[in-house]
KEPA-360408 format. One record per residue (C-alpha): z, x, y. Coordinates in steps of 0.1 Angstrom, whole numbers. Example, Ala and Ser with C-alpha at 12.3 -4.5 7.8 and 13.67 -1.06 7.14 Angstrom:
BEGIN
VEXPA, 78, 123, -45 .
VEXPA, 71, 137, -11 .
REM end
This chain:
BEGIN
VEXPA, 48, -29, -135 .
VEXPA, 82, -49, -127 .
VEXPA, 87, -44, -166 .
VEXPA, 98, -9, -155 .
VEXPA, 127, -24, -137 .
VEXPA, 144, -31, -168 .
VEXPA, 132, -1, -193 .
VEXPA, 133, 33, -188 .
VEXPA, 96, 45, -176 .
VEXPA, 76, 70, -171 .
VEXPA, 47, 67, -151 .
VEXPA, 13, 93, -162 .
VEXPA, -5, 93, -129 .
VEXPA, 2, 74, -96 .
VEXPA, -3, 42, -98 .
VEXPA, 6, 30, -57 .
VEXPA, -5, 44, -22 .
VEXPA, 24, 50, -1 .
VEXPA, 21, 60, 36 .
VEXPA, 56, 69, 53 .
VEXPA, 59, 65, 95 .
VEXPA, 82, 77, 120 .
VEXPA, 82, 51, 147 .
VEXPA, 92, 46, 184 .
VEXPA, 125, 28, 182 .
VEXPA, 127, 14, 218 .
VEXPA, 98, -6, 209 .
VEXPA, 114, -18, 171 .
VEXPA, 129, -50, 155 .
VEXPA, 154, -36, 130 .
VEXPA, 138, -49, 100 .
VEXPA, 102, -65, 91 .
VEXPA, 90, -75, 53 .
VEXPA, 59, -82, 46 .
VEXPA, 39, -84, 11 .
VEXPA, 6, -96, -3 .
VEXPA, 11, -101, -40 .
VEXPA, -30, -109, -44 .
VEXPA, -36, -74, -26 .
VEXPA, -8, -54, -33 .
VEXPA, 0, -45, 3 .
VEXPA, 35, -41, 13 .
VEXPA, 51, -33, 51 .
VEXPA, 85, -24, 53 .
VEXPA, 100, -19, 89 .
VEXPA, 137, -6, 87 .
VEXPA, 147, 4, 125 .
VEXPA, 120, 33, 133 .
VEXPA, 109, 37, 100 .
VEXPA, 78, 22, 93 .
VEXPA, 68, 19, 52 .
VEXPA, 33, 7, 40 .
VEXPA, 18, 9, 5 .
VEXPA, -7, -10, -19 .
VEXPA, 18, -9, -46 .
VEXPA, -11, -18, -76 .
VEXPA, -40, 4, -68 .
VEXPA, -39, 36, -90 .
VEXPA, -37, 59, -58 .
VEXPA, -74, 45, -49 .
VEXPA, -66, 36, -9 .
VEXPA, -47, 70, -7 .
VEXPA, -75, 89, -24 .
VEXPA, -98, 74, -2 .
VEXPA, -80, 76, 27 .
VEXPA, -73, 116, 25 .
VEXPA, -116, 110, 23 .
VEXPA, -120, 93, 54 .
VEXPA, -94, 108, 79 .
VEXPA, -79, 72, 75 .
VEXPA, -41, 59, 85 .
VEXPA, -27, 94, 67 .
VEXPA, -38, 112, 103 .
VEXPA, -8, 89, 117 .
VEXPA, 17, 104, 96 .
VEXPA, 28, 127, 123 .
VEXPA, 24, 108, 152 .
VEXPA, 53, 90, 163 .
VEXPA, 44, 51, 168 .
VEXPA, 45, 25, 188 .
VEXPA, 54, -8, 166 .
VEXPA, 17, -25, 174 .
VEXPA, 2, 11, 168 .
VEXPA, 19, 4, 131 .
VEXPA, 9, -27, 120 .
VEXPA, -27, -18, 132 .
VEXPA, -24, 8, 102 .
VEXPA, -9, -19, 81 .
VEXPA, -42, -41, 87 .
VEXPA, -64, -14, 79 .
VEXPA, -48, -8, 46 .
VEXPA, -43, -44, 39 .
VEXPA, -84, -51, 57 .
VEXPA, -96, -28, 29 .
VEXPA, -74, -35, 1 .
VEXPA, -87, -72, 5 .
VEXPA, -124, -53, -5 .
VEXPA, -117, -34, -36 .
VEXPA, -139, -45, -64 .
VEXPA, -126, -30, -92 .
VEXPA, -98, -40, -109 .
VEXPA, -64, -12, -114 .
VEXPA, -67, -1, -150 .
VEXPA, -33, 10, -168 .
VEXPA, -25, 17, -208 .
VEXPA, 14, 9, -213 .
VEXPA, 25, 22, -242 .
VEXPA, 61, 10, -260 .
VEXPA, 79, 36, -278 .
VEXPA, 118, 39, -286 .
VEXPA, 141, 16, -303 .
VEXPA, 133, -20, -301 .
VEXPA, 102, -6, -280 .
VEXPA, 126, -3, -250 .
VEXPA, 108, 25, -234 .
VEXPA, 77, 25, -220 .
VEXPA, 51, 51, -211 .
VEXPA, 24, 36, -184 .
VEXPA, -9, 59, -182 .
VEXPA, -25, 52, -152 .
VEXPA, -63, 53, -152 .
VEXPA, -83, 66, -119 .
VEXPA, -116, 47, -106 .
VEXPA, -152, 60, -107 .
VEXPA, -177, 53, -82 .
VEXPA, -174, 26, -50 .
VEXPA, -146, 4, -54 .
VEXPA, -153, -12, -22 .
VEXPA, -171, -39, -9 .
VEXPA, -182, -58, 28 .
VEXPA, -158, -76, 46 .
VEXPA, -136, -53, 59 .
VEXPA, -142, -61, 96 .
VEXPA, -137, -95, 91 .
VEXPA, -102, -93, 76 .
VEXPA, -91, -69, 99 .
VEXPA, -95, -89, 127 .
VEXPA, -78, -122, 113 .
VEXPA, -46, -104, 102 .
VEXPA, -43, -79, 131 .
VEXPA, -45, -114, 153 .
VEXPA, -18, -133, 134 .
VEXPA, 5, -100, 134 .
VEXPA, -3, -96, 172 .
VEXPA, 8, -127, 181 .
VEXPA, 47, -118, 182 .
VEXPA, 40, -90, 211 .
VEXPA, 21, -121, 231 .
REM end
Protein backbone atom coordinates (compact mmCIF):
# COMPACT_ATOMS: atom_id res chain seq x y z
CA UNK A 1 0.00 0.00 0.00
CA UNK A 2 2.64 2.88 0.76
CA UNK A 3 3.96 1.83 -2.84
CA UNK A 4 1.08 4.04 -3.94
CA UNK A 5 2.73 7.02 -2.46
CA UNK A 6 5.22 7.11 -5.08
CA UNK A 7 3.17 5.68 -8.39
CA UNK A 8 0.19 6.80 -9.70
CA UNK A 9 -2.72 4.29 -8.41
CA UNK A 10 -5.74 3.25 -8.74
CA UNK A 11 -7.46 1.44 -6.16
CA UNK A 12 -10.55 -1.48 -7.56
CA UNK A 13 -12.53 -1.68 -4.32
CA UNK A 14 -12.00 -0.14 -0.85
CA UNK A 15 -9.43 -1.35 0.70
CA UNK A 16 -9.67 0.83 4.44
CA UNK A 17 -12.62 1.61 6.90
CA UNK A 18 -12.79 5.21 7.58
CA UNK A 19 -15.22 6.63 10.23
CA UNK A 20 -15.18 10.67 10.26
CA UNK A 21 -16.35 12.54 13.88
CA UNK A 22 -17.52 15.90 14.76
CA UNK A 23 -16.33 16.42 18.28
CA UNK A 24 -17.02 18.65 21.34
CA UNK A 25 -14.11 21.16 21.26
CA UNK A 26 -14.31 22.45 24.84
CA UNK A 27 -13.38 19.08 25.87
CA UNK A 28 -10.25 18.67 22.94
CA UNK A 29 -6.42 18.57 22.89
CA UNK A 30 -5.65 20.14 19.46
CA UNK A 31 -4.05 17.14 18.05
CA UNK A 32 -3.70 13.28 19.06
CA UNK A 33 -1.94 10.41 16.76
CA UNK A 34 -2.27 7.20 17.24
CA UNK A 35 -1.50 3.96 15.07
CA UNK A 36 -1.24 0.23 15.36
CA UNK A 37 0.77 -0.98 12.37
CA UNK A 38 -0.06 -4.95 13.52
CA UNK A 39 -3.85 -3.98 13.36
CA UNK A 40 -4.13 -1.29 11.10
CA UNK A 41 -6.00 1.07 13.41
CA UNK A 42 -5.32 4.68 13.05
CA UNK A 43 -6.81 7.77 15.43
CA UNK A 44 -6.35 11.16 14.25
CA UNK A 45 -7.59 14.03 16.58
CA UNK A 46 -7.13 17.50 14.88
CA UNK A 47 -8.97 20.18 17.20
CA UNK A 48 -12.84 18.78 17.13
CA UNK A 49 -12.32 16.58 14.44
CA UNK A 50 -11.98 13.19 15.42
CA UNK A 51 -10.57 10.55 12.46
CA UNK A 52 -10.48 6.70 12.99
CA UNK A 53 -9.84 3.97 10.36
CA UNK A 54 -8.29 0.37 9.97
CA UNK A 55 -6.39 1.44 7.04
CA UNK A 56 -5.63 -2.53 5.80
CA UNK A 57 -8.83 -4.26 6.11
CA UNK A 58 -10.59 -4.32 2.59
CA UNK A 59 -13.67 -2.33 4.02
CA UNK A 60 -14.29 -5.57 6.41
CA UNK A 61 -14.84 -3.39 9.97
CA UNK A 62 -16.99 -0.92 7.89
CA UNK A 63 -19.05 -3.62 6.30
CA UNK A 64 -19.48 -5.09 9.44
CA UNK A 65 -20.13 -2.24 11.27
CA UNK A 66 -23.08 -0.83 8.86
CA UNK A 67 -24.19 -4.88 10.14
CA UNK A 68 -24.14 -4.29 13.68
CA UNK A 69 -25.33 -0.66 14.30
CA UNK A 70 -21.61 -0.37 15.39
CA UNK A 71 -19.47 3.13 15.88
CA UNK A 72 -21.07 4.45 12.29
CA UNK A 73 -24.42 5.37 14.59
CA UNK A 74 -21.90 8.10 16.14
CA UNK A 75 -21.30 9.73 13.06
CA UNK A 76 -23.84 12.34 13.85
CA UNK A 77 -23.59 12.80 17.27
CA UNK A 78 -21.36 15.35 18.37
CA UNK A 79 -18.71 13.89 20.98
CA UNK A 80 -17.25 14.17 23.94
CA UNK A 81 -13.25 13.34 23.57
CA UNK A 82 -13.64 10.06 25.98
CA UNK A 83 -17.06 9.28 24.12
CA UNK A 84 -14.33 9.14 20.96
CA UNK A 85 -11.67 7.07 21.86
CA UNK A 86 -14.26 4.59 23.32
CA UNK A 87 -15.23 4.25 19.47
CA UNK A 88 -11.56 4.11 18.71
CA UNK A 89 -11.24 0.92 21.10
CA UNK A 90 -14.07 -0.79 19.65
CA UNK A 91 -12.62 -0.52 16.29
CA UNK A 92 -9.13 -1.27 17.37
CA UNK A 93 -10.84 -4.25 20.23
CA UNK A 94 -12.20 -5.97 17.14
CA UNK A 95 -9.66 -5.31 14.63
CA UNK A 96 -7.20 -7.09 17.13
CA UNK A 97 -9.87 -10.39 16.28
CA UNK A 98 -9.96 -10.65 12.64
CA UNK A 99 -8.85 -13.93 11.41
CA UNK A 100 -8.49 -13.56 7.98
CA UNK A 101 -5.89 -12.10 6.35
CA UNK A 102 -6.67 -8.65 3.72
CA UNK A 103 -6.28 -10.09 0.25
CA UNK A 104 -5.22 -7.61 -2.65
CA UNK A 105 -3.91 -8.38 -6.57
CA UNK A 106 -1.51 -5.29 -7.50
CA UNK A 107 -0.98 -5.25 -10.86
CA UNK A 108 2.13 -3.07 -12.67
CA UNK A 109 1.30 -1.67 -15.89
CA UNK A 110 2.94 1.54 -17.71
CA UNK A 111 6.42 2.39 -18.53
CA UNK A 112 8.97 0.93 -16.31
CA UNK A 113 5.83 -0.64 -14.48
CA UNK A 114 5.37 2.79 -12.80
CA UNK A 115 1.67 2.50 -12.42
CA UNK A 116 -0.11 0.28 -10.49
CA UNK A 117 -3.59 -1.01 -10.44
CA UNK A 118 -4.48 -2.67 -6.68
CA UNK A 119 -7.73 -5.01 -6.92
CA UNK A 120 -8.98 -5.32 -3.63
CA UNK A 121 -10.52 -8.70 -2.77
CA UNK A 122 -13.72 -8.73 -0.17
CA UNK A 123 -13.92 -11.56 2.67
CA UNK A 124 -16.40 -14.49 2.89
CA UNK A 125 -17.77 -15.81 5.84
CA UNK A 126 -16.68 -14.87 9.80
CA UNK A 127 -13.58 -13.07 9.91
CA UNK A 128 -13.74 -12.69 13.49
CA UNK A 129 -12.75 -14.42 16.41
CA UNK A 130 -13.06 -14.25 20.71
CA UNK A 131 -11.29 -11.79 22.53
CA UNK A 132 -12.82 -8.84 21.91
CA UNK A 133 -13.85 -8.03 25.45
CA UNK A 134 -10.61 -8.55 26.64
CA UNK A 135 -8.87 -5.98 24.43
CA UNK A 136 -11.26 -3.54 24.77
CA UNK A 137 -10.88 -3.20 28.26
CA UNK A 138 -6.90 -3.03 28.30
CA UNK A 139 -6.73 -0.29 25.66
CA UNK A 140 -9.88 1.78 26.77
CA UNK A 141 -7.87 1.68 30.36
CA UNK A 142 -4.52 2.93 29.09
CA UNK A 143 -6.31 5.67 26.81
CA UNK A 144 -8.47 6.55 29.93
CA UNK A 145 -5.82 7.28 31.99
CA UNK A 146 -5.01 10.91 30.61
CA UNK A 147 -8.75 12.18 31.77
CA UNK A 148 -7.73 10.59 35.45
Amino acid sequence: MTQAIRYPTEFVGKSYSLFLFELMPEFCDSFDYRDDIIYSCVLIKLNNIGIIANIGDNGLMHEFDKETNGIGRFQQEILHSIQFYKVYVRLFAKSYTITKVPFFTIIYIGVDDKEMHIICRPRTGNGFENGYAGMFTYILSILLMKFG
